[in-house]
C-alpha positions as CSV (number, residue, x, y, z in Angstrom):
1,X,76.1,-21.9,10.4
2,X,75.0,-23.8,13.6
3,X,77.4,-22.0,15.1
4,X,75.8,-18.8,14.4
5,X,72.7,-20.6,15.7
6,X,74.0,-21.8,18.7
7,X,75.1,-18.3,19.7
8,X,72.3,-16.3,18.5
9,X,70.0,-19.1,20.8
10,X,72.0,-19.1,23.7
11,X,72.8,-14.6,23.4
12,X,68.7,-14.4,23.1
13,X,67.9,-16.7,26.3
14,X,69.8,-14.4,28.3
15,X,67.7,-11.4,27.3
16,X,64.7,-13.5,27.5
17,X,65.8,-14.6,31.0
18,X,66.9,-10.9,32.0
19,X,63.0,-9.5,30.2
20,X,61.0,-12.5,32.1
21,X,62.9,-11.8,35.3
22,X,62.1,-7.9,35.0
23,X,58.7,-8.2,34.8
24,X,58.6,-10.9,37.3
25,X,56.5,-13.7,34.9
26,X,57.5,-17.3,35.8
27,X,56.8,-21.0,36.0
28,X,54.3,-22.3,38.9
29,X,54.8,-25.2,39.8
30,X,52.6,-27.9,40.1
31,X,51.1,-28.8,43.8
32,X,50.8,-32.3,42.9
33,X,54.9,-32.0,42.2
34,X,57.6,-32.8,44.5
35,X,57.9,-30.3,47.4
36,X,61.8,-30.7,46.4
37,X,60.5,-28.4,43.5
38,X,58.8,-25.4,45.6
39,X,62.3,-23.1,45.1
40,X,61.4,-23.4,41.3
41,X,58.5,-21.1,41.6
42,X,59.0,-18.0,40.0
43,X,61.9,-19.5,37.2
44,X,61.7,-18.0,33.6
45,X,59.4,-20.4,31.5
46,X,58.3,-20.9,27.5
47,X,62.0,-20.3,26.4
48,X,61.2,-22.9,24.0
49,X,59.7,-20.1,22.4
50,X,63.9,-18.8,21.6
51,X,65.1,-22.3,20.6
52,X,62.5,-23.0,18.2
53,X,62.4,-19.4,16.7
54,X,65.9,-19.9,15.8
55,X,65.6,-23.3,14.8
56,X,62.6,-22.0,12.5
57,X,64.6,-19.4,10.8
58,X,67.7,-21.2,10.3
59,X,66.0,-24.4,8.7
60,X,63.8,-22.0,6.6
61,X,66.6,-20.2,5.0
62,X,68.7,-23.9,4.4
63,X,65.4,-25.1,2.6
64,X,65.5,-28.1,5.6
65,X,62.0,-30.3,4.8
66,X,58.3,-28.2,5.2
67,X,57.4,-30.7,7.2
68,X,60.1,-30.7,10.1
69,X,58.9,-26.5,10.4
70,X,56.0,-27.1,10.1
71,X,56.0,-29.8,13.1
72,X,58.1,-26.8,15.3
73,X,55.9,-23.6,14.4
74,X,52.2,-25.6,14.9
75,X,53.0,-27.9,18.0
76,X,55.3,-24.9,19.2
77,X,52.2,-22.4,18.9
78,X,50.1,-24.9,21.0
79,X,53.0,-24.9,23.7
80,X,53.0,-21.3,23.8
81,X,49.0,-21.2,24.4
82,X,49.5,-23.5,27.4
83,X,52.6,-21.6,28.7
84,X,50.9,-18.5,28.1
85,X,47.4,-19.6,29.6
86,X,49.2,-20.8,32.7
87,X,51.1,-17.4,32.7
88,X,47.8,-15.5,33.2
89,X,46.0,-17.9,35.1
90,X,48.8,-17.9,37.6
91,X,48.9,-21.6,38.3
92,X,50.7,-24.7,36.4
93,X,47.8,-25.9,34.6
94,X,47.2,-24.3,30.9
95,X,45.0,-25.8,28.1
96,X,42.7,-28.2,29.2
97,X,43.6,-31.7,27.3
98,X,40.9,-31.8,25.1
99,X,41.5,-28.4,23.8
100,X,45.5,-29.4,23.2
101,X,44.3,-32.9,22.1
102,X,42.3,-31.6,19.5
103,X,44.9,-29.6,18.4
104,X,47.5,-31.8,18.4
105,X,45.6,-34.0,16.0
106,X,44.4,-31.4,14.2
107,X,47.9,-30.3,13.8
108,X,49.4,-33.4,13.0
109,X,46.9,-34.6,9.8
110,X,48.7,-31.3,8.2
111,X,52.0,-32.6,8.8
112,X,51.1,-35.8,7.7
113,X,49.6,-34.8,4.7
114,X,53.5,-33.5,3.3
115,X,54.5,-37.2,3.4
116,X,55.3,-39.1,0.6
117,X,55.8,-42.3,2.2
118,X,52.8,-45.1,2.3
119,X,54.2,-47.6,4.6
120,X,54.8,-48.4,8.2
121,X,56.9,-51.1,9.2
122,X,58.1,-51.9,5.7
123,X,54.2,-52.8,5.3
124,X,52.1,-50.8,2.8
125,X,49.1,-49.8,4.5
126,X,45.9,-47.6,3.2
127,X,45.8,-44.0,3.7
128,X,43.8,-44.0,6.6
129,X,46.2,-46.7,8.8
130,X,48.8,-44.6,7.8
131,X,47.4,-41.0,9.0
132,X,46.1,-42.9,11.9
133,X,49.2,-44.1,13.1
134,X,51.4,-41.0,12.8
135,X,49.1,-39.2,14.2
136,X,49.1,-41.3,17.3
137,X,52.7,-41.5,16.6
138,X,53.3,-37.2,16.4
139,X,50.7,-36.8,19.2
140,X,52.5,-39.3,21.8
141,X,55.9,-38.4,20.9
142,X,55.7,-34.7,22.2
143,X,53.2,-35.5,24.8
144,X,56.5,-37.9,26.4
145,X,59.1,-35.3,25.9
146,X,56.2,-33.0,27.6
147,X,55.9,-35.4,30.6
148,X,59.8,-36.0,30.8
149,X,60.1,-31.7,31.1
150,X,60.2,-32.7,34.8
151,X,63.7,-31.9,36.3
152,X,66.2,-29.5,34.8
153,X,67.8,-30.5,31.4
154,X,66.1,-33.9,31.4
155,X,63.7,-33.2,28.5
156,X,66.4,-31.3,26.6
157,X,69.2,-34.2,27.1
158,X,67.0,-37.2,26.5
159,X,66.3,-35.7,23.3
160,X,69.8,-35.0,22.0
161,X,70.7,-38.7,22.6
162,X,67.5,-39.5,20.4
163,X,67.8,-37.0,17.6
164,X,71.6,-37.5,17.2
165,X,71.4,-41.1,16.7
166,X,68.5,-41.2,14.7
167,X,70.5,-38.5,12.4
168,X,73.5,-40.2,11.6
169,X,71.3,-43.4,10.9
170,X,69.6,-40.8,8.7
171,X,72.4,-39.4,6.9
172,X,70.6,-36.5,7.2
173,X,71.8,-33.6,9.3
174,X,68.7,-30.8,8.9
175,X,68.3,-31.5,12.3
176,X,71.3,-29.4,13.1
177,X,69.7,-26.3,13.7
178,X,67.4,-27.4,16.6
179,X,70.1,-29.0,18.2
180,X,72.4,-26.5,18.1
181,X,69.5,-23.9,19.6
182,X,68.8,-26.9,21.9
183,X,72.2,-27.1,23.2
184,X,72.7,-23.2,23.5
185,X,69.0,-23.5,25.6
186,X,70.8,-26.0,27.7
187,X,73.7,-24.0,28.6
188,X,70.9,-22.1,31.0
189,X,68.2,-25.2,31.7
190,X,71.0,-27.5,33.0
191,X,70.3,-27.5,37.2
192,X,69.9,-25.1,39.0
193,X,67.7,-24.3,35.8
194,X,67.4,-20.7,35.3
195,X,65.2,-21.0,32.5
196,X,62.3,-24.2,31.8
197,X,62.0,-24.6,28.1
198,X,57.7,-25.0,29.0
199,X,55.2,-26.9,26.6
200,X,56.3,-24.3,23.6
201,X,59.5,-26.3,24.1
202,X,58.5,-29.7,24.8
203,X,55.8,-30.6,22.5
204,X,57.5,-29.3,19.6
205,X,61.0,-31.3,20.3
206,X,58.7,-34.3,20.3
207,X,56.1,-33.8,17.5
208,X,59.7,-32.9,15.7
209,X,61.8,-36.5,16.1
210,X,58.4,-38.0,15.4
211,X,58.1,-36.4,12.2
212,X,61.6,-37.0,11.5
213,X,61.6,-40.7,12.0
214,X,58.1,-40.3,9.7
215,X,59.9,-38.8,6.3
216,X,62.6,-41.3,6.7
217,X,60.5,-44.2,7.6
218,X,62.3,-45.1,10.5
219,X,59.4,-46.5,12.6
220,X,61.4,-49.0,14.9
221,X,64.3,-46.7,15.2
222,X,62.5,-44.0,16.4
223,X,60.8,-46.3,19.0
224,X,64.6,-47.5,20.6
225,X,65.9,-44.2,20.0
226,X,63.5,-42.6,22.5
227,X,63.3,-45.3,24.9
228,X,62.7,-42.8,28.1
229,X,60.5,-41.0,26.7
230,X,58.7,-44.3,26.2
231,X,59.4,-45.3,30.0
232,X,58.2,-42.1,31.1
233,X,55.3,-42.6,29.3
234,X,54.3,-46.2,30.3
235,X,55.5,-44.8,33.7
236,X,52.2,-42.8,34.1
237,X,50.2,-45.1,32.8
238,X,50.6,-48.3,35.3
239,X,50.4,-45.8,37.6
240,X,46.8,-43.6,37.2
241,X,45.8,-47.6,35.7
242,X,46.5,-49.2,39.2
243,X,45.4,-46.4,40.9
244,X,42.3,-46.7,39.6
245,X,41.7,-50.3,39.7
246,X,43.2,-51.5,42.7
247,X,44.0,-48.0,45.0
248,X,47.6,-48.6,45.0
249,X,50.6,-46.7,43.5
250,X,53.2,-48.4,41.8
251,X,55.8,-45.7,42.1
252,X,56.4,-43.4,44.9
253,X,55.5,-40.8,42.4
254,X,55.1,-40.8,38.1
255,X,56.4,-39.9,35.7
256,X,59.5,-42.4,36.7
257,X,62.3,-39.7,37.4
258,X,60.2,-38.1,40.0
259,X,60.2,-41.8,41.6
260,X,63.8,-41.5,41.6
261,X,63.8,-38.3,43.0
262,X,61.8,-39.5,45.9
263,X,64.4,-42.5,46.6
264,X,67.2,-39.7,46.7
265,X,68.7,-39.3,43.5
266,X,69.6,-35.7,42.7
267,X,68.2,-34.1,39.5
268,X,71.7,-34.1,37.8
269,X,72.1,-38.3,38.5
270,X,68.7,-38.5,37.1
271,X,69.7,-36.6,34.3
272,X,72.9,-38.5,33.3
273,X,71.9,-42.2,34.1
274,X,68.5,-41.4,31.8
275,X,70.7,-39.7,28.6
276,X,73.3,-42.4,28.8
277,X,70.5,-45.4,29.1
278,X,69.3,-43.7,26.5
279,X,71.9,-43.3,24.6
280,X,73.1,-46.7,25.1
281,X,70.0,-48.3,23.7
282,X,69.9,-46.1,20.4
283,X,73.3,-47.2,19.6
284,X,72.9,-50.7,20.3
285,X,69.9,-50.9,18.4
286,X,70.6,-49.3,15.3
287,X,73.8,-51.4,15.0
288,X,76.6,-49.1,16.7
């Protein structure tokens, strides 16, 4: 059946690609971005909104865990807000981050409450260490894959070499559906992207593996399985922190890959060094 939900995903992008196209509603791209990134104004965005749809569908009808659906359709619906908000507004910026913050916590105590599990670490914890850690754990996890959605199939890649490998540690392959509509999405993101999969894309990819890695109590794995997203992350933060402290920039540019797009790297080099370090470091690390 992933199949059938690769090629209803990747049969519905077109039309969605074609319909967006029609009636001329795009991405805008954000000033502070590269300049390298100007041509991209215009491009079909919030296909996330296909991928995920599927993914929904497909997982509801194989009974895959509440709690994996329920992380697409609530972090999905604040993606599509934001795309849609920056759709109308006519300029990159969406939500404000306090208004998706509050959501995304929000959103994340519900999906927390379907867990059964009680530790973290191996270590059992109190109900409130617990909720306060996933939480912060849901929350970062598809605010990285959000800041990573920076170059053409780099979110979308990164994230097939964390969920795959997390899987098979798993044993347990309900992830299938979302990566098959993730790699039919991909088939059309890959550069020269004709479609971005937007916020409804990337923060429900990432409040997903992190909600994963939570029913399976994989708390470590998930952390070297998503090792970019990490860098990305930590990326941004050295550099608004030094910014702000002592008026220099550490990168020519953050989050990283725009660093390395700055030094001359295309967007498909980026792309492939990123999924294989990636990659690389999830299998070494859970014992492959």
């Amino acid at each position: 059946m992933h199949i059938l939900s690769f090629s209803i995903s990747a049969f519905l992008t077109y039309l969605y690609i074609k319909f967006m196209r029609k009636v001329k509603l795009g991405q805008y791209i954000r000033e502070e971005g590269p300049d390298l990134h100007n041509y991209k104004t215009g491009t079909p965005t919030a296909g996330g909104i296909i991928f995920v749809s599927i993914a929904v569908i497909f997982g509801i009808i194989y009974n895959i865990p509440f709690s994996l659906i329920l992380s697409l359709i609530l972090f999905g619906f604040i993606g599509f807000l934001d795309d849609i908000s920056s759709i109308l507004k006519k300029q990159a910026l969406g939500l404000r981050a306090y208004q998706k913050l509050f959501l995304q916590i929000i959103f994340s105590i519900l999906i927390i409450s379907y867990s059964t599990n009680s530790t973290i670490f191996g270590l059992n914890v109190s109900k409130i260490t617990y909720y306060a850690f996933w939480i912060f754990t849901i929350t970062g996890a598809s605010n990285a894959v959000n800041l990573t959605d920076g170059i053409d199939g780099l979110a979308g890649w990164v994230w097939i070499t964390s969920i795959i490998p997390l899987s098979i540690y798993a044993k347990d392959f309900s992830t299938v559906f979302l990566i098959s509509t993730v790699l039919a999405f991909l088939l059309f993101n890959t550069r020269p992207a004709k479609i971005f999969m937007g916020d409804t894309g990337s923060l429900s990819l990432g409040a997903f593996i992190a909600t994963f890695a939570m029913l399976h109590g994989l708390e470590k794995e998930l952390i070297f399985s998503s090792s970019i997203f990490i860098i990305e992350t930590i990326s941004v933060i050295l550099q608004v922190t030094s910014f702000k402290i002592f008026k220099k920039r550490i990168f020519k540019m953050s989050p990283i890959h725009h660093h390395f797009e700055l030094l001359g790297w295309k967007e498909e080099k980026i792309v492939g060094v990123f999924s294989a370090i990636n990659l690389i470091i999830a299998l070494t690390v859970l014992g492959w």
